[in-house]
C-alpha positions in Angstrom: -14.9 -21.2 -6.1 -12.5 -24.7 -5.6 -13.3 -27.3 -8.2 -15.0 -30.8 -6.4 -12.0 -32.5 -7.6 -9.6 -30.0 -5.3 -9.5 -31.0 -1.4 -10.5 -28.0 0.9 -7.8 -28.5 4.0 -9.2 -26.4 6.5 -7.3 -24.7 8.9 -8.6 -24.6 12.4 -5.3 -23.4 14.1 -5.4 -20.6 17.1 -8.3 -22.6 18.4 -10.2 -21.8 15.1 -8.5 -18.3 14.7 -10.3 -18.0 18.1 -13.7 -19.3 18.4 -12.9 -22.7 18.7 -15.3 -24.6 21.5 -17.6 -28.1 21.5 -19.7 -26.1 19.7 -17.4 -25.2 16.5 -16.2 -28.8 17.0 -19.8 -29.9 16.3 -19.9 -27.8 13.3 -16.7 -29.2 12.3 -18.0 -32.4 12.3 -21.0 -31.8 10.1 -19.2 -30.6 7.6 -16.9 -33.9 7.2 -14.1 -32.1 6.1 -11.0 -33.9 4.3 -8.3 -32.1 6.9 -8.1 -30.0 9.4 -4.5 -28.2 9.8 -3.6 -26.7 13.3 -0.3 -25.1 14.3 0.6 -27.9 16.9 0.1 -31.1 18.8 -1.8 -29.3 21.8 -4.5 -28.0 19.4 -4.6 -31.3 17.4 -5.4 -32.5 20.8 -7.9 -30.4 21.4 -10.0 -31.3 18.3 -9.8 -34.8 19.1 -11.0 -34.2 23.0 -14.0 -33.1 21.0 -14.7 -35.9 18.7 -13.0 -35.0 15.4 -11.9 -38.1 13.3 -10.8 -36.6 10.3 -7.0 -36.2 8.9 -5.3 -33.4 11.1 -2.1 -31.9 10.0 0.2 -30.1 12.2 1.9 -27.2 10.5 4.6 -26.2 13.0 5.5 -29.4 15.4 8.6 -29.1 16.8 11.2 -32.4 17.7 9.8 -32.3 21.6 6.7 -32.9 20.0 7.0 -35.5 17.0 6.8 -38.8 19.3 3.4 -37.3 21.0 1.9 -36.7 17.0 3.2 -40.1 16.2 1.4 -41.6 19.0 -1.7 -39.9 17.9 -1.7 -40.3 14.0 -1.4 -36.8 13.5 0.5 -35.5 9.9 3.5 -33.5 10.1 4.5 -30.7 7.9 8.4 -31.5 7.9 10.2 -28.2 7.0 13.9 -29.2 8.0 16.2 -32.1 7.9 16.2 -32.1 12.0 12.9 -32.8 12.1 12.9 -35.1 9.3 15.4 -37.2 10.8 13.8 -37.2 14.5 10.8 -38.6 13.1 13.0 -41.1 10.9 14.3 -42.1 14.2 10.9 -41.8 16.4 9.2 -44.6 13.6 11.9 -46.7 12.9 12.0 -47.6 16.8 7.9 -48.2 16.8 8.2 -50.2 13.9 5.7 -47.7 11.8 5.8 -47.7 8.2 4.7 -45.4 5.2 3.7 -42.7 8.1 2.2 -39.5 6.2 4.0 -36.6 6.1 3.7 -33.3 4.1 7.0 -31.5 2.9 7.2 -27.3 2.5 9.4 -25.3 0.1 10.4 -22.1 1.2 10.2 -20.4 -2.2 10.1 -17.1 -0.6 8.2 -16.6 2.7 12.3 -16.9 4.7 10.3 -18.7 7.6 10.1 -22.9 7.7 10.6 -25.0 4.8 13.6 -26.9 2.6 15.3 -24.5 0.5 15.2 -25.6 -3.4 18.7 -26.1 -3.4 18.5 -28.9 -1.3 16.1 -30.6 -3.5 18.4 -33.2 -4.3 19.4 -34.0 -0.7 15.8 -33.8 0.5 14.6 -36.6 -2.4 17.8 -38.9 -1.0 16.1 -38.4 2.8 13.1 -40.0 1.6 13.7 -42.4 -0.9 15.6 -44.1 1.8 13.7 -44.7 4.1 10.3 -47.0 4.0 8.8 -45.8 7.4 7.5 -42.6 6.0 5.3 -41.6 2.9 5.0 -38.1 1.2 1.3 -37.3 1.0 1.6 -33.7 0.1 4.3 -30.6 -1.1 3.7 -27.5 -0.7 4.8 -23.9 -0.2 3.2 -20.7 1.6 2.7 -17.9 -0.9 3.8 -14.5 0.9 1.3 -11.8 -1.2 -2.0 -13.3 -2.7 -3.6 -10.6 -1.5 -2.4 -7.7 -3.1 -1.8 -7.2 -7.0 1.4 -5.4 -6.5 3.1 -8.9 -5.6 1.7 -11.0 -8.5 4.6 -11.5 -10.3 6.4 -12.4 -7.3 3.7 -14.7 -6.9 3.7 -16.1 -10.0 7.7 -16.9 -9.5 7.2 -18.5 -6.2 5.0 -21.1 -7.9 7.3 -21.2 -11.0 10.1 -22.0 -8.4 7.5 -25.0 -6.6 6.8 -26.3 -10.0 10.1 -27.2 -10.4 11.0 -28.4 -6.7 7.5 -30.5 -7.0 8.3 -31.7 -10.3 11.8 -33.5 -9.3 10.2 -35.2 -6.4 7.1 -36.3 -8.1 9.2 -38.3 -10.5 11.5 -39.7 -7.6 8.6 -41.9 -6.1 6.1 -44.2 -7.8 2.8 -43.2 -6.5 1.2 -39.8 -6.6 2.2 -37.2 -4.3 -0.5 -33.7 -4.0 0.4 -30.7 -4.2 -0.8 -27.0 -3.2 0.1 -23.4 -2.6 -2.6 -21.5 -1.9 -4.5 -19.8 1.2 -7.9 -18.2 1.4 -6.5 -15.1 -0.6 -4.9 -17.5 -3.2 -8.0 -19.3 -3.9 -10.3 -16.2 -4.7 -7.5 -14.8 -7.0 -5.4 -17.5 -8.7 -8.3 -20.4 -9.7 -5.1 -21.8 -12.0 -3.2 -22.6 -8.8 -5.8 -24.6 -6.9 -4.2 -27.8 -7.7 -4.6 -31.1 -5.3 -5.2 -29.2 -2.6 -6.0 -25.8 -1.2 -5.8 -24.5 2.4 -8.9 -22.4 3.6 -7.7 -20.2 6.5 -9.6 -17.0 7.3 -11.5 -17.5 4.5 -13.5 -19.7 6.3 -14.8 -17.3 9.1 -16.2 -15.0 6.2 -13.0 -12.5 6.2 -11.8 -11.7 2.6 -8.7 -9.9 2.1 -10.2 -9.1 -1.4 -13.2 -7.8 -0.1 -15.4 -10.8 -1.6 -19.1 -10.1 -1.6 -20.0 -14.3 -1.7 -18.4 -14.4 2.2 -20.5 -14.2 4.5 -19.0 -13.1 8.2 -19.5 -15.4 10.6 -18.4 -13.7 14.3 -20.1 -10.8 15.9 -18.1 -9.3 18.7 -21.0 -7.5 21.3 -21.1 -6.3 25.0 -23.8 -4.4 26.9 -23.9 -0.7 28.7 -23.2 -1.2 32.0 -23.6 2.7 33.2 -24.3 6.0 31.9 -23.5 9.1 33.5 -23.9 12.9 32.3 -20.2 14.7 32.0 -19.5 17.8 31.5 -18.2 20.5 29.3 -14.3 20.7 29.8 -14.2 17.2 32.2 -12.1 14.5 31.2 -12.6 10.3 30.6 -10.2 7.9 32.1 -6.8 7.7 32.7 -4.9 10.2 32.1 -7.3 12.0 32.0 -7.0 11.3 27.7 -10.8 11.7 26.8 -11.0 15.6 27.0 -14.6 16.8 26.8 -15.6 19.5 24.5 -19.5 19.5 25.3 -21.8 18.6 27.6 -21.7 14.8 27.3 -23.7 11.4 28.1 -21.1 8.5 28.3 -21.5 5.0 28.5 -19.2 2.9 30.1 -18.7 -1.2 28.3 -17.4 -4.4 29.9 -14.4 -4.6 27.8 -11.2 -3.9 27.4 -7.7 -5.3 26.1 -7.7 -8.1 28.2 -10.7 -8.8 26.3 -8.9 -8.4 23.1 -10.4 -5.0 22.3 -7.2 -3.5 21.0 -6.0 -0.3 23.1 -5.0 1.1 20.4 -8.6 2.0 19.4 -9.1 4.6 22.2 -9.7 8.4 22.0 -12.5 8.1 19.1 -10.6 5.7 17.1 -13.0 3.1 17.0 -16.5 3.1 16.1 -19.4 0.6 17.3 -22.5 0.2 16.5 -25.5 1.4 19.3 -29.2 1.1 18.6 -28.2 1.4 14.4 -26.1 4.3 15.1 -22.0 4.7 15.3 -21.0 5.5 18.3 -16.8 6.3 19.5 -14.5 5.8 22.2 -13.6 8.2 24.8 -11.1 8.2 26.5 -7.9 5.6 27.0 -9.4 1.5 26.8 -8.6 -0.3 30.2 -7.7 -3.6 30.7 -11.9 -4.3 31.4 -13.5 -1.6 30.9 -14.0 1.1 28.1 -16.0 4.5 27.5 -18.4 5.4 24.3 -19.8 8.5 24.1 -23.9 8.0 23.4 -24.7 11.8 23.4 -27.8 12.7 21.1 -28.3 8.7 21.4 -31.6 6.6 22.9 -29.8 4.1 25.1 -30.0 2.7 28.4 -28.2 -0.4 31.0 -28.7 -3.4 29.3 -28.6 -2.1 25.2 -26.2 -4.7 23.1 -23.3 -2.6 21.2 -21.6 -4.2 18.6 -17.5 -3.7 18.4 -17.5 -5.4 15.1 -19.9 -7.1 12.7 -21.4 -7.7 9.8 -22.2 -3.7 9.8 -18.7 -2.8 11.0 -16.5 -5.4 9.7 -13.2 -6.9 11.8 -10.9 -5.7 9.0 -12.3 -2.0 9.4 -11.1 -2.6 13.1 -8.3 -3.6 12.2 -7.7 -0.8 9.9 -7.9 1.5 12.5 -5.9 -0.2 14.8 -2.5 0.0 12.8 -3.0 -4.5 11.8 -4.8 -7.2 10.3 -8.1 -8.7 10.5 -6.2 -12.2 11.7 -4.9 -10.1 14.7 -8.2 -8.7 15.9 -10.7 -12.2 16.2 -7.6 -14.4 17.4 -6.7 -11.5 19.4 -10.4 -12.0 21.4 -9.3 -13.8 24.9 -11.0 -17.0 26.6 -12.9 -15.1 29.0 -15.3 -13.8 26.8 -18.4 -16.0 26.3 -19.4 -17.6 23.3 -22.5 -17.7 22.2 -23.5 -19.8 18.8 -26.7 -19.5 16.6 
């Protein structure tokens, strides 16, 4: 979909929305990508514990944190005049010059980034002072995802063009630009500009439901036990999983603490057993949760599948009252890993 001429930044923070490990590092690797952007200098660290050489941005450094990415060659995104002027300061004293930094324009997200209005003010910050260089600007579209906030869309890259436009002629060598996320690059191929940051889109999750991706994670456990239950008997605490047949429930090794969202109790969530859904019964617990397997072959040991590529994350998700992004980053540390 991105033209070879546009440079893919991928984004790896949340420990690569959650499945990050030597073995996703290796991966990494092969793929020789131009950037990687995490969300601070403890995951930047992280990548480089595991042999990644490439350009790392940090989205969200804080001023604790700017002498540590300095120290380490990592690339800011500078969203505030604070931080701009900490890490004016923080070079000036090692003596570093034409550092790389990357500058965001709120243009409508409300969250980080330098207001257009202080365009003017931002381009005086820069010009004077030779320790830093502008490598990138860029903003964060708030609605690529969904048609009804196009024109909003459209604006916010109206407002950029401006914004990037005054600063581009302010400096003598080029500066890239970008705007869009995984969303952004499957629906607006006129905005991919310099640059374009690949986010979820890189695990195979399409908010636009794009049939190329291919889904990368699998989230599986095993039966543990299987006991007969009545009629009229009840699963759980609470005694919430009220019986109205004769039943054959299976009990899984995982639970919230696992990142299976507790919200997906009492037949809210469907998994996949021997080819065949199968729901929860009962409340989730913090290791532990019920599936009813009546009518079902099964025994100890048979794989069940929370989500996959036959019951996708974002169906999950659905069901859960959030997003696709909350469910895989949502999956804690203490599950294992496995990688084909």
């Amino acid at each position: 979909m991105v033209s070879p001429h546009t440079t893919l930044i991928l984004v790896v923070k949340a420990f690569a929305y959650g499945i990050i490990s030597n073995e996703t590092s290796g991966i990494l690797k092969l793929l020789k990508p131009d950037y990687l952007a995490v969300s601070n200098v403890e995951e930047a660290l992280e990548l480089v514990k595991h042999g990644i050489k490439c350009s790392i941005i940090v989205l969200n450094p804080d001023k604790n944190s700017i002498e540590n990415l300095v120290d380490n060659n990592f690339e800011p995104e500078i969203y505030n005049f604070e931080l701009l002027n900490k890490l004016k300061e923080i070079l000036k004293k090692k003596n570093i010059k034409n550092y790389p930094i990357h500058i965001k324009i709120d243009t409508g997200m409300k969250r980080l980034g330098f207001e257009p209005k202080n365009t003017d003010n931002l381009i005086i910050e820069l010009k004077s002072n030779r320790n830093i260089f502008v490598k990138s600007v860029f903003t964060h579209l708030v609605g690529t995802d969904e048609k009804i906030h196009d024109d909003f869309t459209r604006k916010q890259v109206a407002d950029f063009s401006i914004v990037f436009k005054k600063i581009q002629e302010s400096f003598n060598y080029k500066i890239k630009k970008h705007v869009l996320n995984s969303s952004g690059i499957e629906r607006f191929p006129e905005y991919h500009y310099d640059m374009v940051r690949l986010g979820i889109g890189l695990y195979g999750f399409s908010p636009n439901n794009q049939p190329k991706l291919e889904n990368v994670i699998e989230f599986k456990t095993q039966i543990i036990s299987i006991r007969e239950v009545k009629q009229n008997e009840t699963i759980g605490y609470g005694r919430a999983g009220k019986l109205n047949r004769k039943s054959k429930i299976a009990v899984l090794p995982v639970g919230y603490a696992d990142g299976l969202n507790r919200n997906l109790s009492n037949g809210k969530a469907v998994f996949m057993l021997n080819q065949k859904p199968v729901i929860t019964v009962g409340n989730i617990c913090m290791d532990l949760c019920m599936i009813d397997i009546t009518g079902i072959d099964a025994k100890i040991g048979d794989d069940v599948t929370i989500f996959g590529n036959k019951i996708p994350a974002s169906e999950q998700a659905k069901l859960s009252g959030t997003i696709s992004y909350e469910i895989i980053t949502g999956i804690s540390q203490r599950v294992k890993r496995i990688y084909i």
